[in-house]
C-alpha positions as CSV (number, residue, x, y, z in Angstrom):
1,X,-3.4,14.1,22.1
2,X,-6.0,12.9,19.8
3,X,-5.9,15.9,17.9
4,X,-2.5,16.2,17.2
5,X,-2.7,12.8,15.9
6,X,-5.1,14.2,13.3
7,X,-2.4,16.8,12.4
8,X,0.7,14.6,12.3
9,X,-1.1,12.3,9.7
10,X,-2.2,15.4,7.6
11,X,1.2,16.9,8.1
12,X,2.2,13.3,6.8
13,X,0.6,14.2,3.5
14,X,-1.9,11.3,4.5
15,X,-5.1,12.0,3.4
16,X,-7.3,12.2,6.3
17,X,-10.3,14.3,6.9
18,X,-12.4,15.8,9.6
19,X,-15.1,13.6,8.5
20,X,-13.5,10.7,9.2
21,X,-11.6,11.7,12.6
22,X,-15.1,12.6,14.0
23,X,-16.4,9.1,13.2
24,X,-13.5,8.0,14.9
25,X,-13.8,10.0,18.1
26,X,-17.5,8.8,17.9
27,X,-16.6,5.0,17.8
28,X,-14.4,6.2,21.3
29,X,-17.5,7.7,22.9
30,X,-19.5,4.6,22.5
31,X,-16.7,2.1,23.3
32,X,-16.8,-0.1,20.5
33,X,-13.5,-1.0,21.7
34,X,-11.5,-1.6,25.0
35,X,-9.2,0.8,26.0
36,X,-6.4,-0.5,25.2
37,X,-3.1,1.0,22.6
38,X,-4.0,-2.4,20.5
39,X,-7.6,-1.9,20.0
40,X,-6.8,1.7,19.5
41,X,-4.5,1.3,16.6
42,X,-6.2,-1.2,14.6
43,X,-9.7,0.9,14.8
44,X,-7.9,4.4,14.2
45,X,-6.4,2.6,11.0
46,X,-9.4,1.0,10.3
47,X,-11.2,4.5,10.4
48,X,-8.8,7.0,9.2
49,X,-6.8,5.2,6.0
50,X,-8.4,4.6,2.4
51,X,-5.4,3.5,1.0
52,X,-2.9,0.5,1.6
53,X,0.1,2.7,0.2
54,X,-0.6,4.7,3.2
55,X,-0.1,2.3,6.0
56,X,3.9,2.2,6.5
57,X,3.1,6.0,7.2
58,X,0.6,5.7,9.5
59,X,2.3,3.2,11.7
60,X,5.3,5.8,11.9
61,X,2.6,8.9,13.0
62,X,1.1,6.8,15.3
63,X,4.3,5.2,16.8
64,X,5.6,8.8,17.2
65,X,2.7,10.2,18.7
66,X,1.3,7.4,20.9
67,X,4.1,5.5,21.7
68,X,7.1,8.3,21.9
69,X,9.6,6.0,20.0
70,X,11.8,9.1,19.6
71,X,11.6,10.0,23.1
72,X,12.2,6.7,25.1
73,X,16.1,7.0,25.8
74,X,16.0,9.9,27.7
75,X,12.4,9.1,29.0
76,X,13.3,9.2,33.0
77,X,10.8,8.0,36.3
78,X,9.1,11.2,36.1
79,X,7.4,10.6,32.4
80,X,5.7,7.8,34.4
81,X,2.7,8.0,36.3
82,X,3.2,6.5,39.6
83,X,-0.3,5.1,39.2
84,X,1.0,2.7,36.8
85,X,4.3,2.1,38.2
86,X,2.2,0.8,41.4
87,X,-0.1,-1.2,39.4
88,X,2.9,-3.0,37.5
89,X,4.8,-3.5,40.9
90,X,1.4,-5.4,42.3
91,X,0.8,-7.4,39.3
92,X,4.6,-8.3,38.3
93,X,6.5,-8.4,41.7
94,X,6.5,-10.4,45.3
95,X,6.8,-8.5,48.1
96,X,10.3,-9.4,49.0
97,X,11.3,-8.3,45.3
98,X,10.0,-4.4,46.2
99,X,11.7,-4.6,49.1
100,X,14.8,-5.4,47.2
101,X,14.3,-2.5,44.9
102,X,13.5,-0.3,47.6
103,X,17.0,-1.1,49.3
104,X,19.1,-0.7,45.7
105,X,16.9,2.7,45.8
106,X,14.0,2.3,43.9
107,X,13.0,2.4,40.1
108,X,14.3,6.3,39.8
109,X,17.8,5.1,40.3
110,X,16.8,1.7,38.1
111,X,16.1,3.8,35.0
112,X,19.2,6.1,35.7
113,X,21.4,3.3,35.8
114,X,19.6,1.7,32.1
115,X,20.2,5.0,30.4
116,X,23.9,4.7,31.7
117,X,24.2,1.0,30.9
118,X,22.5,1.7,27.2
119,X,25.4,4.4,26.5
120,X,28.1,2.1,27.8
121,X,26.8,-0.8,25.7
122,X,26.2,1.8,22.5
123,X,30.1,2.9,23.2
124,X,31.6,-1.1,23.7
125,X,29.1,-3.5,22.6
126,X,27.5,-6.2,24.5
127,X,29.3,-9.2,26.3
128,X,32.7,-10.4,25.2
129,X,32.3,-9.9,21.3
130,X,30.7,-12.8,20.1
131,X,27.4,-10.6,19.4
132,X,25.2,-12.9,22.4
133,X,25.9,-10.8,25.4
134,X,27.3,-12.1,28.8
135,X,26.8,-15.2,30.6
136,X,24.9,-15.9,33.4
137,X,25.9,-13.4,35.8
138,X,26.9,-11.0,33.1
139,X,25.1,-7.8,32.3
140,X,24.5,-8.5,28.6
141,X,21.1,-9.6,27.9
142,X,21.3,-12.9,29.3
143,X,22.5,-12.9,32.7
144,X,21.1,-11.9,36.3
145,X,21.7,-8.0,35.3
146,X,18.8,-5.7,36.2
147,X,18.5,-5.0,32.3
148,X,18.5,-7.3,29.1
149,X,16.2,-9.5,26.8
150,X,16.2,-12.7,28.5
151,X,17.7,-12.1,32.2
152,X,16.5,-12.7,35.2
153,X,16.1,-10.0,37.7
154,X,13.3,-8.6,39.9
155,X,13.9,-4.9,38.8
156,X,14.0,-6.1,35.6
157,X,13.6,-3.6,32.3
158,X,13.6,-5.5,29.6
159,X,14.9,-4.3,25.8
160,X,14.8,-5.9,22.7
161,X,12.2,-8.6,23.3
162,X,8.9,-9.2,23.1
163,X,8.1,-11.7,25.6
164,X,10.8,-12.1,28.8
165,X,10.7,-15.7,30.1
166,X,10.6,-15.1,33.6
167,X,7.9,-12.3,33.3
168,X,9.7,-9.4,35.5
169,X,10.3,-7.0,33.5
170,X,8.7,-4.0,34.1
171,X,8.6,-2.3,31.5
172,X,9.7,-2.7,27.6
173,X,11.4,-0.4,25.3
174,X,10.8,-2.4,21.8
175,X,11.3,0.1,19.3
176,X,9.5,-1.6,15.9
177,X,11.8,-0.7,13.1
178,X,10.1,0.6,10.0
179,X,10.4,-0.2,6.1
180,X,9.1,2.2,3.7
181,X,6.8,0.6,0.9
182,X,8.8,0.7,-2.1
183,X,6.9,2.2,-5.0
184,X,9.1,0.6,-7.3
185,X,8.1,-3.3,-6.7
186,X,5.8,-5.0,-9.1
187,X,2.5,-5.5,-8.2
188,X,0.4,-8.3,-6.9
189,X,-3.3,-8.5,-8.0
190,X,-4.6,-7.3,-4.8
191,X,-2.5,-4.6,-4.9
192,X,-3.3,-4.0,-9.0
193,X,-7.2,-4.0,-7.8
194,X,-6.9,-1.3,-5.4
195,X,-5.0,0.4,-8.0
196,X,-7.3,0.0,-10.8
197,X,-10.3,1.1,-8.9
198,X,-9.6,4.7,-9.3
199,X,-10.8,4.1,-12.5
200,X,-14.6,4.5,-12.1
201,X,-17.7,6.2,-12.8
202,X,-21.0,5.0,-11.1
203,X,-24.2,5.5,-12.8
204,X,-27.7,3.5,-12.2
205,X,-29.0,1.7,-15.2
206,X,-31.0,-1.1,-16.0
207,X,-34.1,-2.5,-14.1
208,X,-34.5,-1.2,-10.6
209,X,-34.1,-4.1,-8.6
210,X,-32.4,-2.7,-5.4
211,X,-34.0,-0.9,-2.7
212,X,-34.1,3.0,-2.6
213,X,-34.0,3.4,1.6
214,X,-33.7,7.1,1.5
215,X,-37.2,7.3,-1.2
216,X,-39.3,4.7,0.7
217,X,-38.9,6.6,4.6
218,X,-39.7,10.1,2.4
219,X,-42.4,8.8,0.4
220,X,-43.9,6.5,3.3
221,X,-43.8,9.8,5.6
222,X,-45.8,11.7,3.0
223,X,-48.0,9.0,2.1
224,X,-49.0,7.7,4.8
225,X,-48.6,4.3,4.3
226,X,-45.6,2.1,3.1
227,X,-44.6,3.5,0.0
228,X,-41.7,0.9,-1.4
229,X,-39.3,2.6,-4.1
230,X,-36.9,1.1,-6.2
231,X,-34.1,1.9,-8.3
232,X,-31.2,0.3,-10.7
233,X,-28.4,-0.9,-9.0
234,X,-24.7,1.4,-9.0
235,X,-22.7,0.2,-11.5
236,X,-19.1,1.3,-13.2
237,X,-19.6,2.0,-16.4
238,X,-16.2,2.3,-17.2
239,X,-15.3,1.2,-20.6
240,X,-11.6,-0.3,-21.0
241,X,-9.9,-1.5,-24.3
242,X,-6.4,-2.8,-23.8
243,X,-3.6,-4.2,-25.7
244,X,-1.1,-6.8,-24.3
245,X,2.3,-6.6,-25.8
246,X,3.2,-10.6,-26.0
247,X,6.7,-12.4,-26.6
248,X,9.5,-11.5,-27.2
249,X,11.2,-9.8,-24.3
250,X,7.9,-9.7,-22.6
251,X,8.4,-13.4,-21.7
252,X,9.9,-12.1,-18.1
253,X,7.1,-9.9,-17.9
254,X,4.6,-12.8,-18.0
255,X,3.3,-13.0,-14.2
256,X,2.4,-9.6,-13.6
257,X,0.5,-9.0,-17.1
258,X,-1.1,-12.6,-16.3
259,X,-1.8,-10.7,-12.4
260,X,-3.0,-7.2,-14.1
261,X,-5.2,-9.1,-17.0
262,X,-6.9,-11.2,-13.7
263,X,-7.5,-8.0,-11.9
264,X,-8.7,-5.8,-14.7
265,X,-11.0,-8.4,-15.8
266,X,-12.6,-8.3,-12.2
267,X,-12.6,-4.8,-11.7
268,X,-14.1,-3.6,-15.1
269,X,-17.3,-5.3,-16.5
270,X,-16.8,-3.8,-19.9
271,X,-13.5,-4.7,-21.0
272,X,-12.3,-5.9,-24.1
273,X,-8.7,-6.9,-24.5
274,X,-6.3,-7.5,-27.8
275,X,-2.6,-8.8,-28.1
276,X,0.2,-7.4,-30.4
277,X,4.3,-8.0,-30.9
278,X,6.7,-5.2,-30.1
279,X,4.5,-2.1,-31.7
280,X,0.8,-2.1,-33.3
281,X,0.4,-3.4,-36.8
282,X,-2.6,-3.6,-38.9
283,X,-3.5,-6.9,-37.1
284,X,-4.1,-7.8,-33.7
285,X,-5.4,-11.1,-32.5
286,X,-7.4,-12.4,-29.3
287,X,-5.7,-16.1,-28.9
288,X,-1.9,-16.5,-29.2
289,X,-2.2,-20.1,-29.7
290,X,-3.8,-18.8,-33.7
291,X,-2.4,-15.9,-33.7
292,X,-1.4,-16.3,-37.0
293,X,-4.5,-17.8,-38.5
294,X,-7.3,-15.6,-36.8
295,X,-5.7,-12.4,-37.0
296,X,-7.8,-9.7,-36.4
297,X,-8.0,-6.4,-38.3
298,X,-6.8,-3.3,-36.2
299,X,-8.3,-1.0,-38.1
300,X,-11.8,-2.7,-37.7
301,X,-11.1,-3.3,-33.7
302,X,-10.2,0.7,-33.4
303,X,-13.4,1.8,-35.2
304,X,-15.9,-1.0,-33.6
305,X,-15.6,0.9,-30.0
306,X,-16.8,4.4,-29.1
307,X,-14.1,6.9,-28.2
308,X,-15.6,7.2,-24.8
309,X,-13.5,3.5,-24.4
310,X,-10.3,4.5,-21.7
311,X,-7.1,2.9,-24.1
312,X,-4.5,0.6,-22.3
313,X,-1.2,-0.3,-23.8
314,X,0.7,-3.0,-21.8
315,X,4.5,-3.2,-23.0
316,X,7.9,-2.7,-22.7
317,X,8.6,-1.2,-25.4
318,X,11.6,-2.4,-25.9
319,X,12.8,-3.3,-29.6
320,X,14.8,-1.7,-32.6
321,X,13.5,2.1,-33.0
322,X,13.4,1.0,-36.7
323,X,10.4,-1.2,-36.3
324,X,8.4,1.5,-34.7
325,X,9.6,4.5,-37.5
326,X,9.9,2.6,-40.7
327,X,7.5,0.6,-43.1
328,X,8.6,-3.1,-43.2
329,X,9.9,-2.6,-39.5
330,X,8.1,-5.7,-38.1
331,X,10.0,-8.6,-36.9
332,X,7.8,-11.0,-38.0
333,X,5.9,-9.5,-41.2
334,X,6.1,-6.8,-43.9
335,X,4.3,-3.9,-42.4
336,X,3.4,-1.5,-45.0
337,X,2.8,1.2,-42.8
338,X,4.9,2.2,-39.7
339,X,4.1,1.4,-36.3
340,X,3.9,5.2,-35.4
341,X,1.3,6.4,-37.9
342,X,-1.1,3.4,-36.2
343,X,0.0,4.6,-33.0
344,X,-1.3,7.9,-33.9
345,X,-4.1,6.8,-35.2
346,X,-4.8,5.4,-31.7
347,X,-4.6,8.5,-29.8
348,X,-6.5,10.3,-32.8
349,X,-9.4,8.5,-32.0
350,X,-9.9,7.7,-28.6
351,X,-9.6,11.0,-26.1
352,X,-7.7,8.9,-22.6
353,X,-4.5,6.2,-24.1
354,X,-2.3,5.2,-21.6
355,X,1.1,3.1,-21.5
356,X,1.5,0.7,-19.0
357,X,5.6,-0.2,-18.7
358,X,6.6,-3.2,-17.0
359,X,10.2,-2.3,-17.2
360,X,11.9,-0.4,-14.1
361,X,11.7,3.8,-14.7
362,X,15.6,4.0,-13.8
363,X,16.1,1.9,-17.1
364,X,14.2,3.9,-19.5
365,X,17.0,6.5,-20.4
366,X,19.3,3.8,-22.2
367,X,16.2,2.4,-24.4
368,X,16.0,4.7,-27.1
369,X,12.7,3.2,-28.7
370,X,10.7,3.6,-24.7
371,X,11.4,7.2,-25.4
372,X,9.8,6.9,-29.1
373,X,7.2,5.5,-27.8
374,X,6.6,7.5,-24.9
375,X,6.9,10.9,-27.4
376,X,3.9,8.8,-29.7
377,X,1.9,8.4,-26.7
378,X,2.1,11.9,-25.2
379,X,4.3,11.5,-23.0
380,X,1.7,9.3,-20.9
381,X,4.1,6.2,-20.2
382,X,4.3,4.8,-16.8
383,X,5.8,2.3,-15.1
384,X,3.7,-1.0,-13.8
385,X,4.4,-0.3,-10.3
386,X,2.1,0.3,-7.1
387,X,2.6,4.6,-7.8
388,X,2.8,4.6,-11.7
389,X,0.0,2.4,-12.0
390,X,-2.0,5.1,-9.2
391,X,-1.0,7.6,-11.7
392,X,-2.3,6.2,-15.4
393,X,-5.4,5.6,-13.5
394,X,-6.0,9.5,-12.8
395,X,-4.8,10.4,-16.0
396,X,-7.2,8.3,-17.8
397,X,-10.1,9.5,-15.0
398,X,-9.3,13.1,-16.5
């Protein structure tokens, strides 16, 4: 069983390797957990998923594989062990309930008669209409019927609910409904984080003030005596320069640029960040509140970082195609050059630009400057959601 859960999650498109399943049939041999479908889940996710866009699939595989979701209505007495069926008619029934189920002819004909029950309800509905199922001595959900959510019976199955108030159902057929993650939500900054941490390349600089574990064992066993090594500590030495498109349109994109400025500012130690209206000028500027008087020279900001810097361009890009193509196309100034030839000057000099698009994909199409600026960026424009912003992450790791 355990190793066709490994294939179902790789048949998923889940990536999950044989690495990772060993540790987790290791963690089973030692009982780190109790044997129980619980424990079981939460260490198997905890062991075999790396990413949170994952999870929605993993509960599916693992529903389908450990639970049998898709194979509970025709599941009959004989699927059962009878070791568990006596154990749940010790701990859940008196005697003179058993002998009541043994007279009505025991749970075989109990489960026959639920799978009947289930089509008849499927075919009529339940109880007189009303959508709460019969009374009290009905055989809706509520009443003394054998089967129900909230009944009362000593052969009891129980559908539909997760706890029954009189405790007598013996066994529960809750199927948990699933909801795919939809790639196409905006982002929180948890979310953004995970996102953004694709983007990284470790290296060990500085003083070497961490322990080296692996150097100290070999150079103590060589040594003879304790031979303490140190080294620098990993860092990411990713270098990010982004530009927040600000006002404008953008007002309704305010809370998840605020959400992806707070996460890349965690993520990356080396980030540097500029603002800019509708399309790049020759000024940018750092504080909005003076954004007028402290203007800041783009063609000093693009030359005063290496072109090893990954290039981030947050905006909608949404605005006349004029003030992109034209001279004097600005909103707000004269621009004597166009938008474009700084745009191109962008991608000219640093190797990895990306466009980060806050505006839904499907929408894209009917904005006919999106699509000049998408052409101006090289066609790498993608849309701030959990899968684009997963995407502009590899391309800028390329």
């Amino acid at each position: 069983m355990f190793m066709r859960f490994f294939t179902e999650l790789r048949d998923a498109k889940i990536p999950v390797s044989l690495k990772e399943y060993l540790m987790l049939m290791e963690a089973l041999d030692k009982a780190v957990i109790d044997r129980s479908v619980e424990d079981f889940y939460f260490l198997s996710r905890a062991a075999l998923i790396k990413d949170e866009k994952n999870l929605d699939k993993f509960d599916q595989v693992f529903g389908h594989v450990f639970k049998g979701l898709e194979k509970l209505e025709g599941m009959g007495v004989s699927d059962i062990p009878a070791e568990w069926l006596k154990k749940l008619s010790d701990q859940f029934l008196t005697d003179e309930e058993k002998a009541q189920i043994e007279a009505m002819g025991g749970f075989d004909k109990l489960m026959e008669a639920l799978a009947e029950r289930m089509k008849q309800q499927q075919e009529e509905g339940d109880g007189d209409g009303d959508g709460k199922g019969a009374g009290k001595n009905g055989k809706g959900p509520t009443g003394d019927s054998p089967f129900g959510a909230n009944g009362y019976h000593p052969e009891g199955v129980r559908m539909g609910q997760d706890k029954g108030r009189h405790g007598k159902a013996i066994k529960v057929w809750d199927k948990r409904e699933y909801k795919n993650l939809d790639d196409s939500v905006e982002l929180g900054t948890r979310n953004i984080k995970v996102a953004l941490r694709r983007l990284r390349k470790w290296v060990r600089d500085g003083s070497a003030d961490e322990l080296d574990m692996n150097a100290t064992i070999r150079g103590t066993a060589e040594k003879g005596y304790l031979d303490i090594n140190m080294r620098p500590e990993r860092r990411n030495k990713i270098s990010v320069l982004i530009f927040f498109d600000i006002g404008g349109s953008m007002d309704s994109h305010i809370k998840v640029c605020e959400e992806l400025f707070s996460a890349a500012r965690t993520e990356f130690k080396n980030m540097e960040f500029y603002y800019f209206h509708n399309c790049l000028y020759e000024s940018v500027w750092k504080d909005n509140r003076r954004r007028h008087a402290e203007k800041l020279n783009t063609w000093d900001v693009l030359h005063k970082f290496s072109h090893e810097y990954k290039v981030i361009f947050v905006g909608d890009a949404t605005m006349s195609p004029y003030e992109i193509t034209y001279p004097g196309g600005s909103v707000e100034h004269w621009n004597e050059e166009a938008g474009a030839i700084w745009m191109d000057r962008v991608t000219q000099i640093f190797e990895n630009v990306v466009w980060l698009n806050p505006t839904a994909e499907r929408h894209w199409d009917y904005t006919p400057s999106i699509e000049v600026m998408r052409q101006l960026v090289g066609d790498r424009m993608f849309p701030l959601t959990i899968e684009g912003l997963d995407k502009a992450m590899r391309q800028l790791s390329r």
